[in-house]
C-alpha positions in Angstrom: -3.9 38.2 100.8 -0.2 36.5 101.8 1.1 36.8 105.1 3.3 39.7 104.1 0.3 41.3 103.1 -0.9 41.4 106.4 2.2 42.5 108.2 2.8 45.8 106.0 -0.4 46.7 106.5 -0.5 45.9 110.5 3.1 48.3 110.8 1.4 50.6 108.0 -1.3 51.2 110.2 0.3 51.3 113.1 2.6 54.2 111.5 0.1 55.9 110.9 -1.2 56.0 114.2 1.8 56.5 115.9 4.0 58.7 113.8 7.4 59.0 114.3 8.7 62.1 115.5 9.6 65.2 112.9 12.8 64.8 111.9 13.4 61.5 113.3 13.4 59.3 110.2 15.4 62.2 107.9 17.8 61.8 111.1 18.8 58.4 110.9 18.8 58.2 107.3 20.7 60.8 106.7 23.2 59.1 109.4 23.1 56.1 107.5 24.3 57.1 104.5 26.5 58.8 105.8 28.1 55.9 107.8 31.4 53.8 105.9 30.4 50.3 105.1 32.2 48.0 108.5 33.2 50.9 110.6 31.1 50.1 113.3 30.5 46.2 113.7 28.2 47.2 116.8 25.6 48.8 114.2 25.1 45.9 112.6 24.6 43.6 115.7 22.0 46.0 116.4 20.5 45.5 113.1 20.6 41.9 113.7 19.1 41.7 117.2 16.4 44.5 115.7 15.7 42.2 113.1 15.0 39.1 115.6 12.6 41.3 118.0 11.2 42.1 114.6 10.6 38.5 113.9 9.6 37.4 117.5 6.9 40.0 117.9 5.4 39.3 113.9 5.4 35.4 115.1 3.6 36.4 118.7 1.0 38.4 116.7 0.6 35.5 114.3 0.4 33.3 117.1 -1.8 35.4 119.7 -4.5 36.2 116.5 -3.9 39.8 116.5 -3.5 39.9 112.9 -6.9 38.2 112.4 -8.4 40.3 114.9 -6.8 43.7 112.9 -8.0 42.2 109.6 -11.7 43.3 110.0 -12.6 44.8 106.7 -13.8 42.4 105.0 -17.6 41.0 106.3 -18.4 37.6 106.7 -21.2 36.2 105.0 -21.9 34.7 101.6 -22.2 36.0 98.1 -25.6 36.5 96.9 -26.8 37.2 93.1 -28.9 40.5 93.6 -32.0 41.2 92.0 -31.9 45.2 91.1 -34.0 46.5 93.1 -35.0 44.2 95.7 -33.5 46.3 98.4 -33.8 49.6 97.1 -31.9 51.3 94.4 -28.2 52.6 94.3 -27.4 55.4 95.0 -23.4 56.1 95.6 -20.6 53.6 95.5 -17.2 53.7 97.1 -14.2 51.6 96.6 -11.0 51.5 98.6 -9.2 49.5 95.8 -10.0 47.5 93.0 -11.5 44.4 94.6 -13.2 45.8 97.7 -16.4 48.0 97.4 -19.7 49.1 99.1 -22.8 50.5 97.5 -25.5 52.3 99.7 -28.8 51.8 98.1 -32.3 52.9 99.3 -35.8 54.1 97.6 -35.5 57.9 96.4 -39.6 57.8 96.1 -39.9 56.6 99.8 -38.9 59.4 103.1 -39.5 56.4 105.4 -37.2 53.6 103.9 -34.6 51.6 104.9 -31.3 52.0 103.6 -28.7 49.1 103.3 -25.0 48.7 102.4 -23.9 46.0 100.5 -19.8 44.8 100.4 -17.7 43.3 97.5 -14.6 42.3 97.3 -13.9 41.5 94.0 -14.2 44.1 91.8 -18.4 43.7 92.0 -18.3 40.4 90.4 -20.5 39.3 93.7 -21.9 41.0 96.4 -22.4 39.9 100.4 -25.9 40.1 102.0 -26.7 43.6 102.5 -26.5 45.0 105.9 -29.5 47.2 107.4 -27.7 50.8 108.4 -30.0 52.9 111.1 -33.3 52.7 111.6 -36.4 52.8 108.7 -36.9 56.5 107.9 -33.8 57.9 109.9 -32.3 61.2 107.6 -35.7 61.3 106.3 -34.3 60.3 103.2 -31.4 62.4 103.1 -28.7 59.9 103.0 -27.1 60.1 99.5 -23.0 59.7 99.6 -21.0 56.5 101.1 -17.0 57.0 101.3 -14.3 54.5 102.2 -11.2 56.0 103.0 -9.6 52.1 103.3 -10.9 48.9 103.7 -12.0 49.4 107.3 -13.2 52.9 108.0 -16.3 54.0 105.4 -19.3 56.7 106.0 -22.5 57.2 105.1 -24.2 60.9 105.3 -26.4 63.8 103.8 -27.9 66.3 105.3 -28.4 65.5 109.1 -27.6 61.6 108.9 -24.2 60.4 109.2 -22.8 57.0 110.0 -19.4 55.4 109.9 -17.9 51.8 109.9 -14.5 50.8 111.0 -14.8 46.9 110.6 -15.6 47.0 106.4 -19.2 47.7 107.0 -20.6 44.9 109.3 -21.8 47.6 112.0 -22.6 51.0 111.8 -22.2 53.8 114.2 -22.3 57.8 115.1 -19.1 59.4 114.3 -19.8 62.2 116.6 -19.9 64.9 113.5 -21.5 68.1 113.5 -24.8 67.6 111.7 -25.2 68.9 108.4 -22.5 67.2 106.6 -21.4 68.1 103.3 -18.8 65.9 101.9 -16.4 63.2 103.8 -13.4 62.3 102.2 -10.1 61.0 102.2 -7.5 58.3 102.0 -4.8 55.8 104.1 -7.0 56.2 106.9 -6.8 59.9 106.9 -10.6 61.4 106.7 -11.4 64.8 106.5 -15.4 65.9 107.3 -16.9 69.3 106.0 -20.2 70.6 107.7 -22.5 73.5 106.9 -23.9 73.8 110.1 -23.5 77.4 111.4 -26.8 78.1 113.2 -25.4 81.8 114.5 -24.9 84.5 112.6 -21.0 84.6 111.0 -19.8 81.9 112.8 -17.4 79.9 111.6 -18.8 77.2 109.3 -16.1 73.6 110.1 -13.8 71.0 108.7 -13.2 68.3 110.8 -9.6 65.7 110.0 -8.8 62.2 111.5 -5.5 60.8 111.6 -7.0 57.4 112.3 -10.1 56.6 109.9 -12.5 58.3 111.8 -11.7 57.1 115.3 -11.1 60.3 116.6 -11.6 63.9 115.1 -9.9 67.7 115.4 -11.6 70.5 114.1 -9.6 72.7 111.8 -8.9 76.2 111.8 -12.3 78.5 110.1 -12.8 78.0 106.8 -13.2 81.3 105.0 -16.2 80.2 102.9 -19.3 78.4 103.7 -18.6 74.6 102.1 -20.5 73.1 99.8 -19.0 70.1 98.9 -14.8 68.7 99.3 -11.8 66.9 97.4 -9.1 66.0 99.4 -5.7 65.6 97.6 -2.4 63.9 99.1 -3.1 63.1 102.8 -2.8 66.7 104.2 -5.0 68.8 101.4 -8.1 69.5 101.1 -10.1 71.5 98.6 -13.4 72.8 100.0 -16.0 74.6 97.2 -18.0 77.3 98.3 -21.6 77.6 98.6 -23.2 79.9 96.1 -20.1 81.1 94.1 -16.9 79.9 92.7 -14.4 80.6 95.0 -12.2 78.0 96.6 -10.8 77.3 99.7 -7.3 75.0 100.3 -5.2 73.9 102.7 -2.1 71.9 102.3 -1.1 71.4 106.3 -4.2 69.4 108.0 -6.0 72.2 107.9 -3.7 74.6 110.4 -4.4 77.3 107.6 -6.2 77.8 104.9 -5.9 80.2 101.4 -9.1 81.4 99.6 -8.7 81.3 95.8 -11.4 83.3 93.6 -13.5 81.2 91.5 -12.8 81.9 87.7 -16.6 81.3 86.4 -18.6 84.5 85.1 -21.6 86.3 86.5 -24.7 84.1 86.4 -23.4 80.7 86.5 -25.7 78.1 87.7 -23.7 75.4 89.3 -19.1 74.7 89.2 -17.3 71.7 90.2 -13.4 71.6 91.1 -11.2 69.1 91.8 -7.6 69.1 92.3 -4.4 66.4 91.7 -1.9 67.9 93.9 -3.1 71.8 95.0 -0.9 73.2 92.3 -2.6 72.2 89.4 -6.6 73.5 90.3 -9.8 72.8 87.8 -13.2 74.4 87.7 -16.1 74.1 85.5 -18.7 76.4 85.3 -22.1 75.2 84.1 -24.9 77.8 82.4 -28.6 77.3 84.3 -32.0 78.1 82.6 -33.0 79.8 80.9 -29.8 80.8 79.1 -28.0 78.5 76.5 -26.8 75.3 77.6 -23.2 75.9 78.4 -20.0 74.6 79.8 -16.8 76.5 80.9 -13.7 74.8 81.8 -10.9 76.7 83.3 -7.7 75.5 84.8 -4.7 77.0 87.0 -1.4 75.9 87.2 -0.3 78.0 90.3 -2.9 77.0 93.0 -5.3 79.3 92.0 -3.6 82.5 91.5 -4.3 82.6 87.8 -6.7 80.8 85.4 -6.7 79.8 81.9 -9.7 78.8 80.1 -9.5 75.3 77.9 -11.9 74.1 75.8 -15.2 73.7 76.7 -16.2 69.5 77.1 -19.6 69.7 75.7 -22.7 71.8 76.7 -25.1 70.9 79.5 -26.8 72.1 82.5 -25.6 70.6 85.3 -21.6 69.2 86.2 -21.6 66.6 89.0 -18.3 66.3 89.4 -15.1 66.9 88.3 -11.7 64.8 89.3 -8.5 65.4 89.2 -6.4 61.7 89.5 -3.0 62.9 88.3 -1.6 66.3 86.8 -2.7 67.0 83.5 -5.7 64.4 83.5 -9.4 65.6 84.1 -12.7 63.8 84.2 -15.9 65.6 84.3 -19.4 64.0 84.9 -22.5 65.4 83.5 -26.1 64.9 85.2 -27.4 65.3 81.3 -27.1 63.4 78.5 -24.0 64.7 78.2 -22.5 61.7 80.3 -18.8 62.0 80.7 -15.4 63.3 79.0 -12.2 63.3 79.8 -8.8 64.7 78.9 -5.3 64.1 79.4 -3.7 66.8 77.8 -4.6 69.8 80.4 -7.7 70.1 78.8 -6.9 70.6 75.2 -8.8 67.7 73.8 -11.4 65.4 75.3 -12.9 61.7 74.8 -16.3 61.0 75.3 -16.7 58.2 78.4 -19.1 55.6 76.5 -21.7 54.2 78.6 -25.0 53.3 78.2 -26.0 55.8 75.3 -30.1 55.6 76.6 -29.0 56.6 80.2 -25.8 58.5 79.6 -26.5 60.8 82.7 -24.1 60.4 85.6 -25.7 60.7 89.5 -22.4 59.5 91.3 -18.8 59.2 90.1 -15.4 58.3 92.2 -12.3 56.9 92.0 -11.1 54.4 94.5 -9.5 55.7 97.4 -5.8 53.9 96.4 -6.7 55.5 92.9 -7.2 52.0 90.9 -10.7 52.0 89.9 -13.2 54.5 88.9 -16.7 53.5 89.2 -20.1 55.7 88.2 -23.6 54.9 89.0 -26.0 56.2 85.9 -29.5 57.6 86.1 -31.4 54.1 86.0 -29.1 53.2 89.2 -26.8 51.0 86.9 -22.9 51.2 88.5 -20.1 51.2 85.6 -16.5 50.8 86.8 -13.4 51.6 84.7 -9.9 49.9 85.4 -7.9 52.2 83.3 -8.1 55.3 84.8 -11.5 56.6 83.1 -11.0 55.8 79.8 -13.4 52.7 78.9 -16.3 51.9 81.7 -18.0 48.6 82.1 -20.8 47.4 83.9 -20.3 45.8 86.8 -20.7 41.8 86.1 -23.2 41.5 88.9 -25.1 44.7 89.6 -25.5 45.9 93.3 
């Protein structure tokens, strides 16, 4: 990473942390345009002298280390050739872009294991030395997911374990999240939590954002379902899909409110996924459970779920682990069957099979990075597969995890 590198992403972060007031930037741009070119030689003397405070507080950064000392994502230690297996099996990856990733891996068989997190940054072609997260047997097994929103600030959780890094995954702490965690997600730094803890009767069940990767939380306002799992779109939405039926909930404002959106799948439908591009365009699919015929349903709507439409179904199957929504009009759906994965990007009226490996086609885990890059899916022998076009064509990764 160049020098420049580093500096837009120091004063990205830092605007993100310390936002500029509303209004404030449409203000002076407006006022710039509307400005005639030399009528104020005073403007541009302060452009210059901003410029060289600009300069003189880059080179005192540079100078003091502060970059270096902002720069923590990436872990020190050296590349190892993993033997699959040797500390447990994988379970979820996450990537932040296309060279930096982390795998959580532990033994599914064993309630008293030790999980780990291992780093790569570049593009899994090696992985660092994998780094021991809580104690052996802590979640009693639970731990399943691991999320980056960027390349500092990444979770682990399920159920009633939940850990987060903010220096790339060299050390692991409490986030100081409700237990009962149900999906974190996110991007730029912005992380939203959603929890099923309610222990009273009708209490509001809660969705937690942070502005700074995790730092520091809010809770947002009730949720009018009870979540069981989250997409977040943009950097202030947030899908949340309820527990036990199809319906939706979404907000487009951090959370401040939130719109409940019936769930197009039919009586007797065993499990639905639904992912989301932008909140306008909204899909679903709803997945058949035994003992009734293998089936799958796919239904999109194009006005944030006030209306569906049903599209042609992807192939039949039991169970739908996921479905994602990258960019309007392109879908990819993930099958824990043989089935393995399709996608379209025609709104659903075709579909191409996602060829893996055809003996293990089953999907556990899919994602797509959190800048949107790379798309990466662990299958059910724990092998990870990453794609670099967008879903179309999946490789395994040169060195696995």
């Amino acid at each position: 990473m160049t020098l420049r590198d580093d500096i837009r992403d120091y004063f990205e972060r830092e605007a993100r942390r310390l936002p500029a007031l509303t209004g404030l930037r449409g203000a002076i741009t407006s006022r710039a345009a509307a400005a005639r070119p030399g009528a104020n030689p005073a403007i541009r003397w302060a452009a210059v002298v901003a410029a060289m405070l600009a300069v003189a507080i880059v080179a005192g950064l540079v100078a003091t280390g502060a970059f270096k000392a902002s720069r923590r994502e990436v872990p020190a230690g050296p590349p190892i050739s993993v033997t699959p297996g040797a500390h447990g099996f994988v379970f979820d990856v996450s990537f932040a872009n296309a060279s930096d990733g982390w795998a959580l891996l532990g033994d599914p068989a064993d309630a008293h294991a030790q999980f780990y997190v291992e780093a790569t940054h570049d593009g899994g072609k090696t992985w660092l030395m994998p780094v021991a997260i809580g104690t052996p047997g802590i979640g009693a097994g639970q731990p399943r997911h691991i999320h980056f929103v960027d390349r500092d600030d990444g979770f682990v959780y399920g159920g009633q374990f939940v850990l987060a890094t903010h220096d790339g995954g060299r050390m692991w702490v409490g986030p100081n999240l409700p237990s009962d965690v149900v999906a974190i997600t996110g991007q730029e730094g912005v992380t939203w939590s959603a929890s099923a803890n309610c222990p009273a009767p009708n209490c509001p069940y809660s969705v937690y954002v942070s502005p700074d990767g995790g730092k520091s939380w809010s809770r947002a306002a009730p949720v009018p379902v009870v979540p069981r799992d989250a997409r977040s779109f943009g950097i202030a939405g947030l899908l949340v899909m309820a527990k036990g039926s199809s319906d939706l909930a979404i907000t487009t404002d951090d959370g401040a409110t939130w719109t409940k959106i019936a769930g197009p799948c039919p009586a007797g439908t065993g499990t639905n996924e639904a992912g989301t591009p932008d909140g306008q365009e909204i899909w679903e699919v709803c997945s058949s459970s035994p003992p009734s015929a293998p089936t799958s349903q796919v239904f999109v709507s194009e006005d944030s779920g006030k209306t569906w439409q049903q599209r042609a179904p992807t192939f039949a199957g039991f169970g739908v682990d996921a479905v994602l929504a990258p960019t309007p009009g392109t879908v990819l759906v993930a099958s824990d069957t043989s089935n393995g994965m399709a996608i379209s990007h025609d709104g659903g009226m075709s579909w191409s099979r996602c060829a893996t490996d055809p003996r293990n086609a089953a999907i556990e885990s899919v994602s797509y990075s959190a800048d949107g890059s790379v798309a990466v899916a662990i299958d059910n022998v724990y092998v990870v597969w990453i794609s670099i076009d967008g879903g179309n064509t999946w490789n395994k990764t040169t060195s696995q995890p």
